[in-house]
C-alpha positions as CSV (number, residue, x, y, z in Angstrom):
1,X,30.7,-2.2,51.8
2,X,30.7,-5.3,49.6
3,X,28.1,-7.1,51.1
4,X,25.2,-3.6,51.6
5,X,22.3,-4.8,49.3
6,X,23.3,-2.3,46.5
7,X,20.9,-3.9,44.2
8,X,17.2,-3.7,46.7
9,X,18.3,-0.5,47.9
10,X,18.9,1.0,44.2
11,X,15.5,-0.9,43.0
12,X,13.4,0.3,46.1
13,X,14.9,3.9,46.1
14,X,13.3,5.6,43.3
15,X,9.9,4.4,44.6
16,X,10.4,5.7,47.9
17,X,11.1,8.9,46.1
18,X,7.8,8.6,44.5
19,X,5.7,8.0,48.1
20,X,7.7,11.4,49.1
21,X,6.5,13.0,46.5
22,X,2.8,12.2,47.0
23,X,2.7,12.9,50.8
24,X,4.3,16.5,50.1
25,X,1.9,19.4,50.7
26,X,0.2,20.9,47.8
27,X,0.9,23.9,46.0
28,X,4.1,23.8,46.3
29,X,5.0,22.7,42.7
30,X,8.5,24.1,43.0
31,X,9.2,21.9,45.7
32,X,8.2,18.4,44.5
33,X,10.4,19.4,41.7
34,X,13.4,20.0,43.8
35,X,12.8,17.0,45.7
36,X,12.3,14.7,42.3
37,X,15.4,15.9,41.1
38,X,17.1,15.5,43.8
39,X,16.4,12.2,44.4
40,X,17.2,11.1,41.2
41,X,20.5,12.3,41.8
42,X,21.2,10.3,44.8
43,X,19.9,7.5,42.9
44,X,22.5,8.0,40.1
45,X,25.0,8.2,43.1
46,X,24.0,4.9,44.5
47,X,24.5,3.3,40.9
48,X,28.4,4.9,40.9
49,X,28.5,3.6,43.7
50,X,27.9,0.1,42.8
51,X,29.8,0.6,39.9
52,X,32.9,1.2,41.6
53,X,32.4,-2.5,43.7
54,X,31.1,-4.4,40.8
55,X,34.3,-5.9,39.1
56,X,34.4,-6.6,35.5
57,X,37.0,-9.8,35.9
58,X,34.9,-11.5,38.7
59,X,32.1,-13.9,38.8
60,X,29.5,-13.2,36.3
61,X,26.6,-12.0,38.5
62,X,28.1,-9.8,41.4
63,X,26.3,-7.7,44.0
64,X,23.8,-10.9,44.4
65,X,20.8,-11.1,46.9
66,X,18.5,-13.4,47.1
67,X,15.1,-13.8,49.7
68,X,12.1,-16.0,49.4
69,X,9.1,-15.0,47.7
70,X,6.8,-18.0,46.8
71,X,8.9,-21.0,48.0
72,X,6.3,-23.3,47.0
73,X,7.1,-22.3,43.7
74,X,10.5,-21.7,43.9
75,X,10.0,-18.0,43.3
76,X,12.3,-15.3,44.4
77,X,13.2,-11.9,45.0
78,X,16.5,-12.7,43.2
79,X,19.3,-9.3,42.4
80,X,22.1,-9.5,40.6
81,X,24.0,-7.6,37.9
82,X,26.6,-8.7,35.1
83,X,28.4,-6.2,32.8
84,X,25.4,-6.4,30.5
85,X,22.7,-5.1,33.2
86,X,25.3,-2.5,35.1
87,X,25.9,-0.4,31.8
88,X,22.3,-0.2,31.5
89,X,21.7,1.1,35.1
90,X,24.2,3.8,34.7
91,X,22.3,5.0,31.6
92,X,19.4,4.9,34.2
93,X,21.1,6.5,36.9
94,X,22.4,9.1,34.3
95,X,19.1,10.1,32.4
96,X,16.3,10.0,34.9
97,X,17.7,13.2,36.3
98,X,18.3,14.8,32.9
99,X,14.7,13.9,32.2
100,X,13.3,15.0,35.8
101,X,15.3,18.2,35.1
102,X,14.3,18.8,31.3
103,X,10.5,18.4,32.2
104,X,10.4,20.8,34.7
105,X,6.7,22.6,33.2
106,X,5.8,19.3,31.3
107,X,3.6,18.6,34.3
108,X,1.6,22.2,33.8
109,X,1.5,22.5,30.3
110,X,2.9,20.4,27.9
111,X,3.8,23.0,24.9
112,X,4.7,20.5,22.2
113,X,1.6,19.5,21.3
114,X,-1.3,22.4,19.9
115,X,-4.4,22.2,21.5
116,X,-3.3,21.1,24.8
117,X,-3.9,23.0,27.6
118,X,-4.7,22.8,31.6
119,X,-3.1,22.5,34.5
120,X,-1.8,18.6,35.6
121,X,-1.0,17.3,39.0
122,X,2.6,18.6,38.8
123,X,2.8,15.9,41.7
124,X,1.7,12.5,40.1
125,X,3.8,13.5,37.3
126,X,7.3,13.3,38.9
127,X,5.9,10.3,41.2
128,X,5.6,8.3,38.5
129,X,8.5,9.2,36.8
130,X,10.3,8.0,40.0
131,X,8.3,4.9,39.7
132,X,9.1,4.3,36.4
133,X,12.5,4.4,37.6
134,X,12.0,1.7,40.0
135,X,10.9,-0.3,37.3
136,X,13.5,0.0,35.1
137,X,16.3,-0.7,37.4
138,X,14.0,-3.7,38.4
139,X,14.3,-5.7,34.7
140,X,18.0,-5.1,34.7
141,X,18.9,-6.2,38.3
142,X,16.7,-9.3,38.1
143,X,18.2,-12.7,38.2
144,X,14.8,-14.7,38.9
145,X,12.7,-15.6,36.0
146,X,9.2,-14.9,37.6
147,X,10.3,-11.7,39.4
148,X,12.0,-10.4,36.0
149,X,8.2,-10.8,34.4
150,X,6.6,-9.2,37.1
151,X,8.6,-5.5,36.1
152,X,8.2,-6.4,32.5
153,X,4.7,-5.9,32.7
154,X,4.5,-3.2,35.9
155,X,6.7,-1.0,33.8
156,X,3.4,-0.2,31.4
157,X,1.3,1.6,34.2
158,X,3.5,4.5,34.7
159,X,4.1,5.3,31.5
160,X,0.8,4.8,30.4
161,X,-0.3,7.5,32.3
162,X,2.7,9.5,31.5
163,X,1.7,9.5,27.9
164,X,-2.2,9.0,28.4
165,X,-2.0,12.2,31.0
166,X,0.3,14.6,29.7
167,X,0.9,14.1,26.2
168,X,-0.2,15.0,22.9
169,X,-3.6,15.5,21.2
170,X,-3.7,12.2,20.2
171,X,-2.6,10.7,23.5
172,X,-5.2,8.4,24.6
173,X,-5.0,6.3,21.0
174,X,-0.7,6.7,21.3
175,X,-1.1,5.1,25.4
176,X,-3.5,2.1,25.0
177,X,-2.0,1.1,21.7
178,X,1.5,1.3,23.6
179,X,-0.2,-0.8,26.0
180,X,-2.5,-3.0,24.1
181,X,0.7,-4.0,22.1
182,X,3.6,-4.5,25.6
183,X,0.5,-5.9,27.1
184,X,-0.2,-8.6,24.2
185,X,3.9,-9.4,24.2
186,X,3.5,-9.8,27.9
187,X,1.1,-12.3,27.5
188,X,2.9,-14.4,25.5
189,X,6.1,-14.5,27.6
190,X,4.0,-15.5,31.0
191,X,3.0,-18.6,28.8
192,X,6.8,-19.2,28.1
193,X,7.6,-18.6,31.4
194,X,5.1,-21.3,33.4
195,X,6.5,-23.7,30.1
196,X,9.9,-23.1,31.4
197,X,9.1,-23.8,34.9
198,X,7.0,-26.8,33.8
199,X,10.7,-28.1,32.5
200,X,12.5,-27.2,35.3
201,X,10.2,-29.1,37.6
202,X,12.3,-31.7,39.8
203,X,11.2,-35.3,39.3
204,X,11.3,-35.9,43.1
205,X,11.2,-32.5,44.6
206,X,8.6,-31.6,42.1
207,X,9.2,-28.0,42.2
208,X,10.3,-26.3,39.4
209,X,12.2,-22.7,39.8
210,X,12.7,-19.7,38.0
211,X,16.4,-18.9,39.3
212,X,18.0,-17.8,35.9
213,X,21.8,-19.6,36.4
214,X,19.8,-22.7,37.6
215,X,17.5,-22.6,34.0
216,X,20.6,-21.9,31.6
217,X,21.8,-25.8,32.7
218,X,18.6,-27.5,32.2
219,X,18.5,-29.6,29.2
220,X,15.4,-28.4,27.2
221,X,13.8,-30.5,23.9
222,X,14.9,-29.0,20.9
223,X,11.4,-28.8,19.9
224,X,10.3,-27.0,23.2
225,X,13.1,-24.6,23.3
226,X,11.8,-22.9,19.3
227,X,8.3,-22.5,21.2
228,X,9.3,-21.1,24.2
229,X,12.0,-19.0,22.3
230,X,8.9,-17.4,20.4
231,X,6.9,-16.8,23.9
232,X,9.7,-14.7,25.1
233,X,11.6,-13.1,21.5
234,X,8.0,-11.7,20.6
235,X,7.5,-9.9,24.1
236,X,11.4,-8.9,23.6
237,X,10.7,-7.8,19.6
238,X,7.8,-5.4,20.7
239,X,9.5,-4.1,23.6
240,X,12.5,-3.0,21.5
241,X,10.6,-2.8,18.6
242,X,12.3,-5.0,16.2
243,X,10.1,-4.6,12.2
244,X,7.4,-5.9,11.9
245,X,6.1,-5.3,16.1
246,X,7.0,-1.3,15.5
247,X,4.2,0.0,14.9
248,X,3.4,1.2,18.4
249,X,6.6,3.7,18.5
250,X,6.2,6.5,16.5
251,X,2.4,7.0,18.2
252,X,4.0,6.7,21.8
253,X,7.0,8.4,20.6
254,X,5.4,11.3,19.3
255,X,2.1,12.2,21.8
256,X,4.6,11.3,24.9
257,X,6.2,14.7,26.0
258,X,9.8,15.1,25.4
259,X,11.7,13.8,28.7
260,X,9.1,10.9,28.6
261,X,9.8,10.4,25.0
262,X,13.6,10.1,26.1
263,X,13.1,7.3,29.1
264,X,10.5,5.6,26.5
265,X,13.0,5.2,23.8
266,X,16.4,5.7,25.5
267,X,15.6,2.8,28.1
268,X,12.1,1.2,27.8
269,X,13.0,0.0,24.5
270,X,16.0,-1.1,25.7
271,X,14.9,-4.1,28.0
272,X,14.0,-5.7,24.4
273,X,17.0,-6.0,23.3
274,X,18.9,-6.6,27.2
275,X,15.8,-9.4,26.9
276,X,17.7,-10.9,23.5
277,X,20.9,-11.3,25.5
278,X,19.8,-12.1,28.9
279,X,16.9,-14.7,28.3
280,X,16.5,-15.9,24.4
281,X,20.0,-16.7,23.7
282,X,21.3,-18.3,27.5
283,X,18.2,-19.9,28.1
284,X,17.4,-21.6,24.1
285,X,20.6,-21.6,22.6
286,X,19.8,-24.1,19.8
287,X,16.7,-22.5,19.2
288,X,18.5,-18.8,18.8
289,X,20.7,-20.3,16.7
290,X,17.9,-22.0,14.4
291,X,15.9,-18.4,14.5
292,X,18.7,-16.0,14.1
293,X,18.6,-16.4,10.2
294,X,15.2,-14.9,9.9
295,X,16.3,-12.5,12.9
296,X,19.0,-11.5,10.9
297,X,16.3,-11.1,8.0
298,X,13.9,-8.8,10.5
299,X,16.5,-6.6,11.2
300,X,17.8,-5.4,7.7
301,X,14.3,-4.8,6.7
302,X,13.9,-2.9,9.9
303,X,17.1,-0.9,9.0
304,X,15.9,0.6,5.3
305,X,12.1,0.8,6.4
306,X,13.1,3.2,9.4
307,X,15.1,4.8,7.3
308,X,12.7,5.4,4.4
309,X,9.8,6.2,7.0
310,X,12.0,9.0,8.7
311,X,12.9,10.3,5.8
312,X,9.4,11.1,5.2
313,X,8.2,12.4,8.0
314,X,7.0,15.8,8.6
315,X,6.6,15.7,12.6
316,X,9.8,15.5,14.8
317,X,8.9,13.4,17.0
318,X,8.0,11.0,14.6
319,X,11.1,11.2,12.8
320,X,12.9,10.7,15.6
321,X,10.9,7.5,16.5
322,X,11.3,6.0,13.1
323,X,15.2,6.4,13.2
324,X,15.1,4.3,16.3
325,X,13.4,1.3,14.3
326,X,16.2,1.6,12.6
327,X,19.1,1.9,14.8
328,X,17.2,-1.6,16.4
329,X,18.2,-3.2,13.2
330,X,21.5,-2.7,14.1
331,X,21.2,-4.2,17.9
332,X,19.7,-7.1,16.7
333,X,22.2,-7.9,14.5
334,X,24.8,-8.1,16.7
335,X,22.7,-9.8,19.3
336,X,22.3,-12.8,17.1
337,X,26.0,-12.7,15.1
338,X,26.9,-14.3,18.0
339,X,30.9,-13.1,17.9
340,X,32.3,-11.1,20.8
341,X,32.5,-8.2,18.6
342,X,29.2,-7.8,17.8
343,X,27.7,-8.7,20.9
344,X,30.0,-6.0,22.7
345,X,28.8,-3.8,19.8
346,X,25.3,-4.2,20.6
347,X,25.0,-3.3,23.9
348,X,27.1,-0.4,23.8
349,X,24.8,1.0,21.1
350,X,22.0,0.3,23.3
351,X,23.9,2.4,26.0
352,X,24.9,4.9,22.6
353,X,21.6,5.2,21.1
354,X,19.8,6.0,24.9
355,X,21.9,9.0,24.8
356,X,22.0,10.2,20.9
357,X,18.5,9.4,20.7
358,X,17.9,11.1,23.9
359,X,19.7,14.3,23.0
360,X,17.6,14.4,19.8
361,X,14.6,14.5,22.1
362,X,15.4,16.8,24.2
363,X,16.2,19.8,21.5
364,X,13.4,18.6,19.5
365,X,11.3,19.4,22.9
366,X,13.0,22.6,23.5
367,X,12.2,23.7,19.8
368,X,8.5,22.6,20.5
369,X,8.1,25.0,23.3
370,X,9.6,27.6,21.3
371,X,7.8,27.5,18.3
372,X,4.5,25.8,19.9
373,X,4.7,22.7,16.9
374,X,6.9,20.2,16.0
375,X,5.6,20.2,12.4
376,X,9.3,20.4,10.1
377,X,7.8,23.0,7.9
378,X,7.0,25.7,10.8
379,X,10.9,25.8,11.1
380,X,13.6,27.1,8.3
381,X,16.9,28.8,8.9
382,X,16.4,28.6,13.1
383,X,20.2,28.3,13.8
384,X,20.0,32.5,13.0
385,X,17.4,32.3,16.0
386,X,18.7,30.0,18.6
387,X,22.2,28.9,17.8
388,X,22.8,27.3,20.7
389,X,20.1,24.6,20.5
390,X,20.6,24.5,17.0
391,X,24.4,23.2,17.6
392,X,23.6,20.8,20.4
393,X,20.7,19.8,17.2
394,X,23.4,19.5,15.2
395,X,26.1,17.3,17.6
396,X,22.9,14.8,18.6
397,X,22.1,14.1,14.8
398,X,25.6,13.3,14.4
399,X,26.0,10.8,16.6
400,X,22.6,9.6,15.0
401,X,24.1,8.8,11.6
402,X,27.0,7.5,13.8
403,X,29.9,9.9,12.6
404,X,33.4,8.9,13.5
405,X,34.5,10.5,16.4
406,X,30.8,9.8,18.0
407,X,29.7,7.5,20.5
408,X,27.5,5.7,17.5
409,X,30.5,4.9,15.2
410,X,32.0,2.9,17.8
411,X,28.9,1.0,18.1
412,X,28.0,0.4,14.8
413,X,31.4,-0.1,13.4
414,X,31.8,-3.6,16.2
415,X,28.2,-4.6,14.9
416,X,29.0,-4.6,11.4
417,X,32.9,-6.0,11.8
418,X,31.4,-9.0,14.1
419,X,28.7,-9.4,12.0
420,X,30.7,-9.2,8.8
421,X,33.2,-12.4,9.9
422,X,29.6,-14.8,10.0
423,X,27.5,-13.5,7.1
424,X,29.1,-10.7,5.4
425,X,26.4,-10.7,3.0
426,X,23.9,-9.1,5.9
427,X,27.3,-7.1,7.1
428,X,27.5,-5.3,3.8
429,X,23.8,-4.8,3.2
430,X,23.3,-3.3,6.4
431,X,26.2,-0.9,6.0
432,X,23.9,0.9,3.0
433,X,21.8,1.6,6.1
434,X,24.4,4.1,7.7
435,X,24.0,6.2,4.2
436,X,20.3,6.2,4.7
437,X,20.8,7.7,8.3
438,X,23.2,10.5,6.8
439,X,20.5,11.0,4.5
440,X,17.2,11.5,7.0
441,X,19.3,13.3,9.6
442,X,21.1,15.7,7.5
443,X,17.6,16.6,5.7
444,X,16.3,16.9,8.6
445,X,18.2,19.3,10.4
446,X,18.6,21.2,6.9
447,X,15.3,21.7,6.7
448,X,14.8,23.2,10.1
449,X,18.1,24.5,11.0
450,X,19.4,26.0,7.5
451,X,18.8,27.9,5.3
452,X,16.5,31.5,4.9
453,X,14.1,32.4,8.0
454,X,10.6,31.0,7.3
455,X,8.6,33.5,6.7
456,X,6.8,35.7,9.8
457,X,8.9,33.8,12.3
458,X,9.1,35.1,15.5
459,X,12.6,35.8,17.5
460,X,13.1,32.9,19.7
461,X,15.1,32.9,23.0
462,X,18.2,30.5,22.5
463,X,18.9,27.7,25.1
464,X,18.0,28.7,28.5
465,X,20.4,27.9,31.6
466,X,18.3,24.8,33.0
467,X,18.4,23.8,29.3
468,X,22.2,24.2,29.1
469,X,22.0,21.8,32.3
470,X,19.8,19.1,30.6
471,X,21.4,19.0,27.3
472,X,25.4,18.9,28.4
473,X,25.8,15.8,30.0
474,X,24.9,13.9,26.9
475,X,26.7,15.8,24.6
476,X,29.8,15.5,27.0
477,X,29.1,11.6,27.3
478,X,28.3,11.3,23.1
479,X,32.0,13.1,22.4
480,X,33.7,11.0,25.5
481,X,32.4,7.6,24.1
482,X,32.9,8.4,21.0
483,X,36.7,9.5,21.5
484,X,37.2,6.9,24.2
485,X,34.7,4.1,24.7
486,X,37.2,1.7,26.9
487,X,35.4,1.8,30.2
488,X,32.1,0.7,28.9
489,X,33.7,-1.9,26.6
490,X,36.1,-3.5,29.4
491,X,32.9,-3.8,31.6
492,X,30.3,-5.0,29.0
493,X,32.7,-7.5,27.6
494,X,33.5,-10.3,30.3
495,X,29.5,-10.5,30.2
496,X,29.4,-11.1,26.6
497,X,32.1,-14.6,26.7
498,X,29.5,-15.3,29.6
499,X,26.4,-14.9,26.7
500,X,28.7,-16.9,24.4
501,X,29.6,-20.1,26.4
502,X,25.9,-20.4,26.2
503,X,25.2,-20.9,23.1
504,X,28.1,-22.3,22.5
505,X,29.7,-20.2,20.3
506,X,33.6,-18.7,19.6
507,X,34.8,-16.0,17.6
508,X,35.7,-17.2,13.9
509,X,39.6,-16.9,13.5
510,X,40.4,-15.3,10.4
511,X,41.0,-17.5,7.1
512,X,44.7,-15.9,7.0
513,X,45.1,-17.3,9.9
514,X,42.4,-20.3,10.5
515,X,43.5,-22.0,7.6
516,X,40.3,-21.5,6.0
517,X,40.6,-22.2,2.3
């Protein structure tokens, strides 16, 4: 089975899913569900399975296709997958389902938001969840410049209309500024990316390409590489969002309903930072290595403004948003320490923070459609009401503030040690930043957990066995990464030595050691 087009097949599936959807008769709500989530499911199946034949000691792109698209260009429908892009597949395998199964009325009335009412196309909803999915997969499995860009940008029409359509009161402002902002980003990376085939161009073929491998051997001006570094770390930034291109988040965030909310911030956000690591640093190594100073200086603000932001907010949803600016601090740090450490760090907290942050989510969506709000002072003392939810609550905001024992810790702990043996100035600054995310997440789940029942609160029925359903794979998967991360690590890290030979990096030996002075 080595040679079946794993890669296509996983890329093209979801979207099938989604023309199956549309051609079903209607009126039957129920069975569009059914068929959404089970597709999803096969799709996470197809991504074990090319799990199990991608091998972490081989070549560094495996499960590789290739067929022309433009030749005269030199464009092509290029697939390929290093450790990097297969962890972040299986945390697309692994949550579209959880999402397709946790919105299963989001389509019909979405109940976290007042004031919004009527009945949506139960239909298009799904659809383009599955499409979304095909997106997704798309920006990780890419190994051709011009075809990456083209799911960079596609990726903004579903989940436009997955916020615009069936989100909050304020979800037209939350969906074009989401849009306006990954659309302005987008913008700037296709003028990077017809520079970087300009370069590329072959004095006698004169055709350029956009085959990645082919671009990480060119020989780029110093001077060119800082400008196209910016095209493409901008689009990257306010993908992720890295402070000051944020701003966009906790509006998306917080009109988007909850299982959107989760792909949004669990994955979307994630092709910013996978962006950092595939593209900026391979493809501009002098330039990343001039830039990651003031990186370095975007990300600790990032961390304590976040943090102070979460800390006061009084909507969920937004709270939740602003911790992610926050845990992005983090990523980007160990992006740009180049050391293996912090590099492996990184991306398992972009694996780590898909699922924390998604848990977080999805409670704060099932306490929404409880209580009708997601305003913090409508709740007080609700673990008397719902203790179930309010321990799930309690396990996701753990592995927020990254508690040992937690998927999180792991995560943060590589970040800060890698980053700590190149600057351990920003290493030690931005350990202050795990305090503030005690700080916001404990407050925050006092506040609506603890304490004595607000007052006229009305009994709530706990977690509900479709609930139970969505909510246990990640707690399972935030304990068994926490207590054992090894598999991800052993995949992710061949990838990073790759990421490092290209800028031309190696780990700092210790001084003890080195024979530093």
């Amino acid at each position: 089975m080595s040679n079946f087009p794993y890669l296509s097949v996983l890329t093209l599936f979801p979207l099938v899913g989604a023309l199956v959807l549309m051609v079903l008769p209607k009126g039957n709500d129920k069975l569009v569900k059914i068929v959404a989530l089970v597709w999803s499911l096969l799709s996470l199946v197809l991504t074990g399975f090319a799990a199990v034949a991608f091998v972490p000691s081989g070549p560094r792109f495996q499960l590789v296709e290739s067929y022309p698209w433009i030749p005269a260009f030199g464009v092509h429908f290029g697939f390929g997958v290093d450790g990097i892009a297969l962890v972040m597949l299986g945390l697309v395998g692994v949550l579209t389902p959880v999402v397709v199964l946790a919105s299963w009325h989001d389509a019909e009335k979405y109940a976290g938001a007042p004031g919004v009412t009527g009945k949506r196309s139960t239909k298009a909803f799904f659809a383009l969840m599955l499409a979304l999915q095909t997106c997704m997969v798309g920006v990780f499995v890419a190994t051709d410049v011009f075809f990456f860009y083209v799911f960079f940008e596609v990726m903004l029409v579903p989940m436009y209309f997955l916020i615009s359509s069936y989100g909050g009161p304020r979800r037209q402002y939350a969906a074009v500024k989401f849009f306006l902002y990954s659309l302005l980003g987008g913008l700037l990376m296709l003028a990077a990316v017809i520079g970087l085939y300009v370069v590329s161009i072959n004095h006698v073929t004169h055709i350029g390409t956009f085959d990645f491998t082919a671009l990480t051997k060119l020989m780029i001006d110093p001077g060119m590489q800082k400008a196209l570094f910016l095209g493409f770390f901008v689009a990257f930034a306010i993908k992720a969002p890295l402070f000051p291109f944020h701003t966009w988040l906790p509006d998306a965030g917080g009109q988007a309903p909850a299982g959107v909310a989760v792909l949004l911030v669990g994955v979307l956000d994630k092709v910013g930072t996978f962006g950092f690591l595939r593209y900026c640093i391979p493809l501009f190594p002098d330039a990343s290595k001039f830039f990651a100073p003031y990186v370095f200086a975007l990300a600790l603000i990032g961390i304590f403004y976040g943090a102070f932001l979460a800390i006061g907010q009084s909507d969920l949803k937004r709270l939740v948003s602003y911790t992610s600016v926050a845990h992005f601090g983090f990523i980007a740090l160990g992006c740009f320490a180049f050391t293996s450490q912090a590099g492996v760090g990184a991306v398992l907290y972009m694996v780590n923070h898909g699922l924390s942050t998604g848990a977080l989510f999805l409670v704060v969506g099932f306490l929404a459609a409880r209580r009708q709000s997601v305003s913090v002072a409508d709740f007080g003392g609700t673990h008397k009401l719902v203790p179930l939810i309010s321990g799930a609550f309690f396990i996701a905001g753990l592995s927020a503030l990254a508690l040992p024992g937690t998927n999180s810790f792991v995560s943060e702990f590589l970040v800060l040690i890698g980053t700590f043996t190149v600057n351990s100035a920003v290493a030690v600054i931005a350990t202050l930043g795990m305090i503030m995310a005690a700080l916001y997440v404990l407050w925050m789940y006092q506040r609506t957990m603890q304490g004595p029942l607000k007052a006229g609160q009305q009994p709530m029925v706990d977690m509900s066995t479709r609930e139970k359903w969505v909510i246990a794979p990640l707690l399972v998967l935030i304990i068994f990464t926490g207590v054992y991360p090894k598999p991800i690590t052993d995949v992710i890290t061949p990838a990073i030595h790759y990421t490092m030979q290209d800028v031309g990096k190696s780990d700092p030996m210790p001084s003890a050691l080195g024979g530093g002075k």
